[in-house]
Every structure is written in C-alpha cells, then in structure tokens.
C-alpha positions as CSV (number, residue, x, y, z in Angstrom):
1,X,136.6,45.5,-11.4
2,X,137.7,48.2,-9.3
3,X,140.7,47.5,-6.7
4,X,139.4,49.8,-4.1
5,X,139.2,48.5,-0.7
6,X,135.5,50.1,-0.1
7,X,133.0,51.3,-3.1
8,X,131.0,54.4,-2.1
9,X,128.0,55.1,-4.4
10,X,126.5,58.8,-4.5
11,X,124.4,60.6,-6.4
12,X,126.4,63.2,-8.9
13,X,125.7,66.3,-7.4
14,X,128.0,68.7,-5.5
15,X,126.2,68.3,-2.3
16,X,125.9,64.5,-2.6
17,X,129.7,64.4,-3.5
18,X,130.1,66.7,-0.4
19,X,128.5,64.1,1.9
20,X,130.7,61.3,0.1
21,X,133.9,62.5,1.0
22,X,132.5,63.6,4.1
23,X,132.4,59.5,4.8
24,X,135.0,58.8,2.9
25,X,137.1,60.9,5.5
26,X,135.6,59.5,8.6
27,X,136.5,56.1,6.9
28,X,140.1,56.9,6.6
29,X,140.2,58.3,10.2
30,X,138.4,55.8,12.2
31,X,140.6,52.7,10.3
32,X,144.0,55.1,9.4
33,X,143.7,54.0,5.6
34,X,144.7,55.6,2.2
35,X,141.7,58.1,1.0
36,X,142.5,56.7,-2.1
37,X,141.5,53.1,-0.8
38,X,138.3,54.2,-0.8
39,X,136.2,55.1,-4.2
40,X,133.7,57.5,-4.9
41,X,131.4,56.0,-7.7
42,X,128.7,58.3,-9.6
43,X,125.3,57.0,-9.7
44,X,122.8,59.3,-12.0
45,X,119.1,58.5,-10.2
46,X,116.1,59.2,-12.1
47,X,115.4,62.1,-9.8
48,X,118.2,63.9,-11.1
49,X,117.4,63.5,-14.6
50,X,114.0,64.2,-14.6
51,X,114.3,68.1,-13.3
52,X,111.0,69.8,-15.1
53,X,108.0,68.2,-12.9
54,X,107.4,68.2,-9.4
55,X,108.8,65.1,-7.6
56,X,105.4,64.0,-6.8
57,X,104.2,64.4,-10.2
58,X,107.1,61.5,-11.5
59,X,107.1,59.4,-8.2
60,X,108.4,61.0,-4.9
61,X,110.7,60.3,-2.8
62,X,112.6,56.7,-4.1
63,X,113.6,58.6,-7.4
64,X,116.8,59.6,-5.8
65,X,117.8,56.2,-4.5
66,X,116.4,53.3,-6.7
67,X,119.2,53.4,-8.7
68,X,122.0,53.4,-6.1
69,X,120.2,50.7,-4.5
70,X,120.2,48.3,-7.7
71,X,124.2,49.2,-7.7
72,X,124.3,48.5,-4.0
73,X,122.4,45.0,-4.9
74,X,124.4,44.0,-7.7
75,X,127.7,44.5,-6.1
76,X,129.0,47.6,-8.1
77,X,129.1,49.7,-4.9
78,X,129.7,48.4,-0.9
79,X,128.0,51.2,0.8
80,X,125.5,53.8,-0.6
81,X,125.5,58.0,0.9
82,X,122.4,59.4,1.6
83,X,120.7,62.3,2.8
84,X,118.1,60.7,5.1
85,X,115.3,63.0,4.1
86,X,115.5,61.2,0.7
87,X,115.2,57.4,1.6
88,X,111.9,55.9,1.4
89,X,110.8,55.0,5.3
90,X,110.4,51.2,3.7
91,X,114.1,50.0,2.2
92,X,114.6,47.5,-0.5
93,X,114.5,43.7,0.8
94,X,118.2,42.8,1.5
95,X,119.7,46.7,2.1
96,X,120.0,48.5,5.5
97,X,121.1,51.8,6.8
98,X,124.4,50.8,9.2
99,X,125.2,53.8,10.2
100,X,124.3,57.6,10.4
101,X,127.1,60.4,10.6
102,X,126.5,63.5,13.3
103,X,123.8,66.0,12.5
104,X,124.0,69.2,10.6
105,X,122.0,72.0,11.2
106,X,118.2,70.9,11.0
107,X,116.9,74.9,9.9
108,X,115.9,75.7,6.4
109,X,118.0,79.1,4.7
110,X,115.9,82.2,3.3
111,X,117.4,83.4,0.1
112,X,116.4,86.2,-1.7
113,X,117.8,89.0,-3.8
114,X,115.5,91.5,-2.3
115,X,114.6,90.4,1.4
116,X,115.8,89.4,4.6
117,X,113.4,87.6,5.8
118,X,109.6,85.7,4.3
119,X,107.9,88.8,5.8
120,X,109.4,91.6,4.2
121,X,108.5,90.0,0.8
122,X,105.6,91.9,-0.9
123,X,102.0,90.2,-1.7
124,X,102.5,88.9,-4.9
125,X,105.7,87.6,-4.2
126,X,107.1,84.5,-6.2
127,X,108.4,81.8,-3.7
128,X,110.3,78.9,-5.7
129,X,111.0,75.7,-4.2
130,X,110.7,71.8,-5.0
131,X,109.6,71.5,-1.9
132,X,106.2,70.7,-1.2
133,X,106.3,71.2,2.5
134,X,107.8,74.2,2.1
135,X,105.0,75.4,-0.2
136,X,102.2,74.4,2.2
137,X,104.2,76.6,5.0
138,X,104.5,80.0,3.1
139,X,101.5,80.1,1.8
140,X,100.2,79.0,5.1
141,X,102.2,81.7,6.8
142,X,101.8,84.5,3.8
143,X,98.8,83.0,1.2
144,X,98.6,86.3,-0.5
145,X,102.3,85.0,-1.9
146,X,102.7,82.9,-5.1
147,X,104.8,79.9,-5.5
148,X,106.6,78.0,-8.2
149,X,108.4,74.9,-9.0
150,X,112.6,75.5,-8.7
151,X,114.1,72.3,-9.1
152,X,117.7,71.5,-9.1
153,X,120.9,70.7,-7.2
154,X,121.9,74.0,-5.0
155,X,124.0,75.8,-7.8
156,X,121.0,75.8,-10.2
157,X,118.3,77.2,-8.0
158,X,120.6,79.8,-6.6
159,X,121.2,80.6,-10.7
160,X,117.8,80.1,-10.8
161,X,116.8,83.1,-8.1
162,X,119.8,85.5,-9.2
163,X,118.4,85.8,-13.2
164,X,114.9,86.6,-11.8
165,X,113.5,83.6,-12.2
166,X,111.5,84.0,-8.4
167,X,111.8,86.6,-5.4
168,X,113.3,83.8,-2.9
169,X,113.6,80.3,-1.9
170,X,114.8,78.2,0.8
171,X,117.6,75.6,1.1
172,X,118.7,73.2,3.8
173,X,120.6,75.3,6.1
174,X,122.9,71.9,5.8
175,X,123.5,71.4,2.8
176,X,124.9,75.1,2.3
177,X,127.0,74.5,5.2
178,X,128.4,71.4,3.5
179,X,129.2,72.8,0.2
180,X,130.9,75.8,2.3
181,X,127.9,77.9,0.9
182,X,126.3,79.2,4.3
183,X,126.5,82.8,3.3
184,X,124.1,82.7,0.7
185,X,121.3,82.7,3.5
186,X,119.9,86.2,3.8
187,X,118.7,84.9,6.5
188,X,117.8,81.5,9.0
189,X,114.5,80.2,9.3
190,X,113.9,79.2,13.4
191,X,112.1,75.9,14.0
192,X,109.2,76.9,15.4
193,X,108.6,79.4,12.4
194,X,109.2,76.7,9.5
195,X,109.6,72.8,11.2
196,X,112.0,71.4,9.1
197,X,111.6,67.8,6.8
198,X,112.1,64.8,9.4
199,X,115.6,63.8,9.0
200,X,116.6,66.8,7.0
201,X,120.1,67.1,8.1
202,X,120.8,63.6,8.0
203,X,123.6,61.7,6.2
204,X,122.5,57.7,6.3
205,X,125.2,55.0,4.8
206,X,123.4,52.2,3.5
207,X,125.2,48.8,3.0
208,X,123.7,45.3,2.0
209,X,121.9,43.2,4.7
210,X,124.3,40.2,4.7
211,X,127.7,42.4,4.2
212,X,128.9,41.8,7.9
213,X,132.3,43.0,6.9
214,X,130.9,46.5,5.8
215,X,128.5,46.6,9.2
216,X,131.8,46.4,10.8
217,X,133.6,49.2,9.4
218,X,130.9,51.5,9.7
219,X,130.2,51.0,13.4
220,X,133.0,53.8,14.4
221,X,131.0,56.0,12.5
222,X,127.2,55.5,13.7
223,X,126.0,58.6,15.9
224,X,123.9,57.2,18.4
225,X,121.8,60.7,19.0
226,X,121.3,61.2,15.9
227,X,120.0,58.1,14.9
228,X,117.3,58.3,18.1
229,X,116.3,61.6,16.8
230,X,115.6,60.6,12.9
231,X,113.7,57.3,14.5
232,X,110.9,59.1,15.9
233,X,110.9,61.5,12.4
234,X,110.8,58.6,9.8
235,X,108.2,56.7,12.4
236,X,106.4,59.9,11.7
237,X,106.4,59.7,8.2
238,X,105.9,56.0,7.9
239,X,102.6,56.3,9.7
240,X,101.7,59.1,7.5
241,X,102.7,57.8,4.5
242,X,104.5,61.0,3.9
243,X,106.2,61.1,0.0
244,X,106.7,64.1,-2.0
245,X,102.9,64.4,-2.3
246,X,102.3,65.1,1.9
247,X,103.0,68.4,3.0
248,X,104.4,67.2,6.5
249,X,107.0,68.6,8.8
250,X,109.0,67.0,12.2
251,X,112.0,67.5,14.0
252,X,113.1,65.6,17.1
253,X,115.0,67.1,19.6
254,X,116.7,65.5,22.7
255,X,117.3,66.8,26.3
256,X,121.1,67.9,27.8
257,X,121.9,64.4,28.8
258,X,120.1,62.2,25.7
259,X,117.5,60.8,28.1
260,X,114.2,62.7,26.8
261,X,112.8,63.2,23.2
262,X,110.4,66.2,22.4
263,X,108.8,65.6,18.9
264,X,107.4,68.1,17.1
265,X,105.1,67.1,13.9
266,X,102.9,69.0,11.8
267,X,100.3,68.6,8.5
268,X,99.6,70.8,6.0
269,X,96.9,71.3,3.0
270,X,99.4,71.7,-0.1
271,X,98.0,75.4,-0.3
272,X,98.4,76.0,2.8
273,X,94.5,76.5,4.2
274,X,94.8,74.1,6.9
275,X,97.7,73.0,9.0
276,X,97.2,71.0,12.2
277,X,100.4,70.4,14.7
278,X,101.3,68.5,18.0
279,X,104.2,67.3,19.8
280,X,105.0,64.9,22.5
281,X,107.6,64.6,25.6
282,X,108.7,61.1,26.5
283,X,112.0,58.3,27.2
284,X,114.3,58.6,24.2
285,X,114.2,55.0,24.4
286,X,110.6,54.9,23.0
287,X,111.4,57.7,20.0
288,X,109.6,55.9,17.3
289,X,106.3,55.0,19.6
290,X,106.5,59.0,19.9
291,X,106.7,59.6,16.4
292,X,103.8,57.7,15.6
293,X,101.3,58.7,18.7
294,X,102.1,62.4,17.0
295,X,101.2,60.9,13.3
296,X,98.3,58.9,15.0
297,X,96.9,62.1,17.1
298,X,97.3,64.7,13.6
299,X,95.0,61.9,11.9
300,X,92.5,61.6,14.4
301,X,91.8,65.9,14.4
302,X,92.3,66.4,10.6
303,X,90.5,63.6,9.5
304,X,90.9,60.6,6.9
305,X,90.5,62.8,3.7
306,X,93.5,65.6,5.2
307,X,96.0,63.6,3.3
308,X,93.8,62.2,0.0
C-alpha cells in the first residue's frame, strides 16, 4: 500500500505523464505540500496496447479510460488525469470529473516534412492520422488527397512522418505545447479552417463519487470557464452520440467578460462528401442547452441515416 498522501492514475504516455505532473504541481501549490506526497501511478489502457486498428474498429473512445477507472473504483488510485476529449460523455456509475485545469490551445498543428500548410500538399498526398474527424475534414477540404491510419503517442507518429511513412499529419496544438514540442508544427491550423474535437484541450481530474475529501482538494483547481466551454462540447457529443466512429467537430468560445457562449458544431461523412455546420449565440449559463439545439438542428438537415 502506497504511503502517498494523494494517488494520481495516468495513462503511460509522455503526454499523459505531462498532464500528471501538470496536476501534481497545481496540487502542491494550491495546499504547499511535498511533490513527493503526491504519486504518479502508470495505468496501461487497452487503447494503448492495441495501436494497429482504428480506434473505432476495437471500441472508441472508453479504450483509454476503462482501466483507470476500474483502478479509480477499486481504490488503487484517488484521482484519475484525463484529456477530456477521451472520456466517454456517460461516466462509470460512482466516478465524477471534480475538477478541470485551464485550457490549452484548442487548434490542431500541421506537420509535414515537405509543406507548410494542407494546401501546398500535392494531389495524391498521404495524410496520416488516427483521427477520424480529422480524416473527414481533409478530404472534405482536399478529396483528391489520400489518408492513412497513424496511430501512436506523439513521438511515434512524428517517427512515423519523418521515415516516410505519410506526407503530413496533425496533432493537438496542446499536447505539443505540453510536451515542450510546439515547434514541430510547420504550421497552425485556424478554427474556422479545421474545428477542433469538443474538449480537445482539456485536462479533466476524475475522483470517486463518494470521496468528499478528494472533491475538496481539487476545488482550488477547477477552472470555471473552462468547464462552461467543454459543457456545451460534450452536450454536443452526447446528443450525437459522437465515438471514434462520428466524424464531428465543436469548439465553444465565450465573450470578454464570460457572460455569452458562441458554439460552433459541425458533421461530417467519414470521406468527407458531405459536411453540414451551425452554431449558436446565447447566456453561458445555458451552455449545454446550446450544445444540443446545435446537435439537434445538424440532425434535423442531414437526416437520420448521416450518422449510420
């Protein structure tokens, strides 16, 4: 049994390391305790074992927290680290996600060893990403391009892209950022050119339902905007079902003083030959009624089938 004050449970991968000390420190600063006090605990998910098939293809999203959540259940760990684009909309009966940490950068990185941007890539082109959304938005944008699967934490797919393996991919503007990795980006992808995953970004801490003590700790940390912004996203998604097999897009955005919330939302067609898109204005008080009218309006004009 491990004498450490607080037990943080992460997935194994530099980045999700990255965003576990990045809580361990706001831990230590908010309550002036010991880094040491505070454990890092390795939890290898399905998600990173399995790296051949598309996650769609072996079961989407959950893959990367069912097994930090049976730690989180069992007692090993006291809170779990997250990146919010990776938890299922519906959580495990008896866990909750206390507390979200600021923001990073929402944008999505264009890497390549041959071009600055997606446009200056030639027709024929190999594109390779894990990401389903971001396949349905290239070939959208550029369908004369081809795309392959490139999965892996950040270090492989960049290995990955400099043996030859595609022309480019994209990464979470974030996530480089956090690993200190930002210059790798030929270039940045604007918003309203690629939308970003809803809640990409996002670091959640996730603690069990009846740990009051925990819920406690982690209020210093919880970012209020933040978690306004990824309400209306995940209400998105939840309506839509989204999982590894929707191509979907939505970002959040709130006004200068935090009192209005512009969503953005968008569908796809996997290959890209359809994409319908809408947004809404409202209170930042209703974010998740926003959310959904967007995910209830992109059903309506695509149609039942859009998502089968």
């Amino acid at each position: 049994m491990s004498g450490a004050a607080l037990r943080i449970g992460t997935r194994g991968s530099p980045l999700a390391l990255a965003q576990a000390r990045e809580t361990q420190a706001c831990l230590t600063a908010a309550h002036d305790l010991d880094p040491e006090s505070i454990e890092i605990q390795v939890i290898r998910t399905t998600g990173d074992i399995v790296v051949d098939r598309p996650l769609g293809e072996i079961g989407g999203k959950g893959l990367f927290t069912k097994e930090i959540d049976s730690a989180l259940l069992n007692g090993d760990i006291d809170i779990a680290v997250h990146s919010m684009k990776d938890v299922p909309t519906v959580l495990p009966e008896g866990i909750e996600i206390a507390a979200v940490l600021p923001r990073e950068d929402v944008r999505d990185a264009f890497i390549s060893e041959t071009a600055e941007t997606l446009a200056d890539l030639p027709a024929g082109a190999l594109i390779g990403t894990a990401s389903l959304r971001r396949q349905a938005q290239v070939l959208w944008r550029r369908p004369e391009l081809r795309v392959a699967v490139f999965r892996g934490n950040v270090q492989t797919r960049l290995k990955k892209l400099a043996a030859g393996e595609a022309d480019a991919t994209f990464l979470a503007l974030a996530g480089l950022r956090r690993l200190g990795n930002s210059e790798v980006a030929r270039s940045i992808v604007e918003t309203d050119q690629m939308l970003p995953a809803p809640a990409q970004g996002a670091i959640g801490i996730a603690i069990r339902t009846d740990d009051a003590a925990t819920q406690e700790r982690l209020a210093p940390l919880h970012h209020v905007q933040t978690a306004t912004r990824i309400g209306a996203e995940r209400a998105f998604l939840r309506r839509l079902d989204g999982s590894c097999r929707t191509p979907l897009a939505g970002l959040a955005e709130l006004s200068q003083d935090g009192g209005e919330l512009t969503f953005r939302g968008e569908i796809l067609k996997p290959d890209g030959s359809a994409r319908h898109a809408s947004a809404a204005v409202g209170p930042a008080s209703e974010a998740a009624a926003l959310g959904e009218g967007v995910a209830e309006y992109l059903l309506g004009v695509a149609g039942s089938d859009f998502l089968t």
